[in-house]
N, C-alpha and C positions, 0 to 999 in steps of 0.2 A: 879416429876413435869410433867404434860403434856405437850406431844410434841408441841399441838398450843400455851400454853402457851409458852414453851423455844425458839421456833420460832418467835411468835410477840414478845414477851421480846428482842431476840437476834438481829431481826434485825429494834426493836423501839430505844434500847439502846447504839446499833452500829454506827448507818446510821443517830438517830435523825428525824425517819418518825415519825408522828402519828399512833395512832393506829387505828383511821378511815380509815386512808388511806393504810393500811396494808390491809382492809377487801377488799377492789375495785380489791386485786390480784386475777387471774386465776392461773392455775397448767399449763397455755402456759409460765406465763410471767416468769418462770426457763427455760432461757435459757444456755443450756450445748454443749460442744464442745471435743474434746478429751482431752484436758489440765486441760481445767476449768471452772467456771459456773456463770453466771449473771444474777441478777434479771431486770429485764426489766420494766422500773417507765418511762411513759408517755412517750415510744419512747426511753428514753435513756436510754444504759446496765451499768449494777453497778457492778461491778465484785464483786464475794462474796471470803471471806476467807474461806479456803476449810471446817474448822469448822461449818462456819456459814452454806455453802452449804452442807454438810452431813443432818444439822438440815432441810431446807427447801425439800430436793429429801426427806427425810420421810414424812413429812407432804405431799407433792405432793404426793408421794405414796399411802397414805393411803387415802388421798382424791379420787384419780383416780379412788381407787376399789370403795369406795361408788356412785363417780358420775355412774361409770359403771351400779351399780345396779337400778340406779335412772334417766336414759337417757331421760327417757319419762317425767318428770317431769318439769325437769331443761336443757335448753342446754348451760348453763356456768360453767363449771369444776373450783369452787369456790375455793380457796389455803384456805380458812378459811371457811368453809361451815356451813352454819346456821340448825337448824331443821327441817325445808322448803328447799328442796333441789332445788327451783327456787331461793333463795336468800341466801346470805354469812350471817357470823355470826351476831349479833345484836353488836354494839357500846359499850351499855352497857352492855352488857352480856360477851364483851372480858375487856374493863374494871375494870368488877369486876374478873373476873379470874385472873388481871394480878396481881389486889392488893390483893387478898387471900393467891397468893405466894409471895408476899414482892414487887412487881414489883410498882410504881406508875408512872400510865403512865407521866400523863404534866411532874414531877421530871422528870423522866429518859428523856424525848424527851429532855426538856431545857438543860439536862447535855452532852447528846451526840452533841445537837447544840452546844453549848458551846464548847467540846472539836474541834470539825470540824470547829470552825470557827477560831481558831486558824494556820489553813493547807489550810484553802480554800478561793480566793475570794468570796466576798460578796452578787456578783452577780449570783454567781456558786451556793455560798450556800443557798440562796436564791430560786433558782428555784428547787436544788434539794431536799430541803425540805419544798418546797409549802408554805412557808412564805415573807412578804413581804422584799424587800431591804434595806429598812431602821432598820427594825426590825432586818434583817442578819446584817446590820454593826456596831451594839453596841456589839463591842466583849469586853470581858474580858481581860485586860494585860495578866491572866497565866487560863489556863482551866483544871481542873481535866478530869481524865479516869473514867470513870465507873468503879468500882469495880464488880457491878452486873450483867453488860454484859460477862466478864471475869468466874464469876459463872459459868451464862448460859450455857457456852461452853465446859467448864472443869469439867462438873459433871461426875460422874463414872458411872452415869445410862448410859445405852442404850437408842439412841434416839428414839428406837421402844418399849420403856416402857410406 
């Protein structure tokens, strides 16, 4: 599986982002420190699970060398970089890569909101996944785990496959 795939997968079916909102990332917003690593969503850091942040420093990495090559073109060092190196990937175009490998985005986002909202005020979850409060507060009595985020993480590939 593609690293941009296991990456928006991992952190659409985690966190409960869209996957619109995945593509607005730069290779700034991995913020790392000596311990540990957080993604950086409108101002506020997310701390990642070192899983999930092994998955995003490859994809940052490997974007960085193409921004590199493409400086003149583009000056946003896009975390999901489109074929147009002034602009991030197309909506539809990560979309369909996510549902090629079994991923569907709305399912997975509703399930990881679901899970999170189980752990999280309403208001919290709400902002942190860019939907309204009223929408955050119809939670589930009992919410499942993604089983496909779990994948994600635990595949035996190398994230630089």
């Amino acid at each position: 599986m593609p690293i941009d795939v296991r990456t928006a997968g991992a952190l659409m079916l985690l966190f409960g982002l869209q996957h619109t909102r995945l593509l607005e990332l730069t290779v700034h917003d991995l913020v790392e420190d000596e311990t540990a690593a957080a993604l950086n969503l409108d101002g506020q850091r997310i701390p990642l699970p070192p899983k999930v942040a092994r998955l995003v420093r490859a994809l940052r990495d490997r974007c960085q060398e193409r921004w590199q090559l493409n400086q003149t073109a583009s000056t946003i060092p896009w975390l999901f970089p489109g074929e147009v190196p002034a602009r991030p990937l197309g909506a539809t175009y990560l979309g369909l890569k996510l549902r090629q490998h079994g991923i569907t985005p709305r399912a997975g986002c509703n399930s990881a909101r679901l899970a999170l909202a189980a752990d999280l005020p309403a208001s919290v979850l709400a902002e942190f996944t860019a939907t309204s409060v009223s929408n955050a507060c119809q939670r589930p009595l009992s919410s499942p785990r993604s089983v496909q985020s779990h994948e994600l993480l635990d595949r035996s590939v190398p994230v630089d496959a």
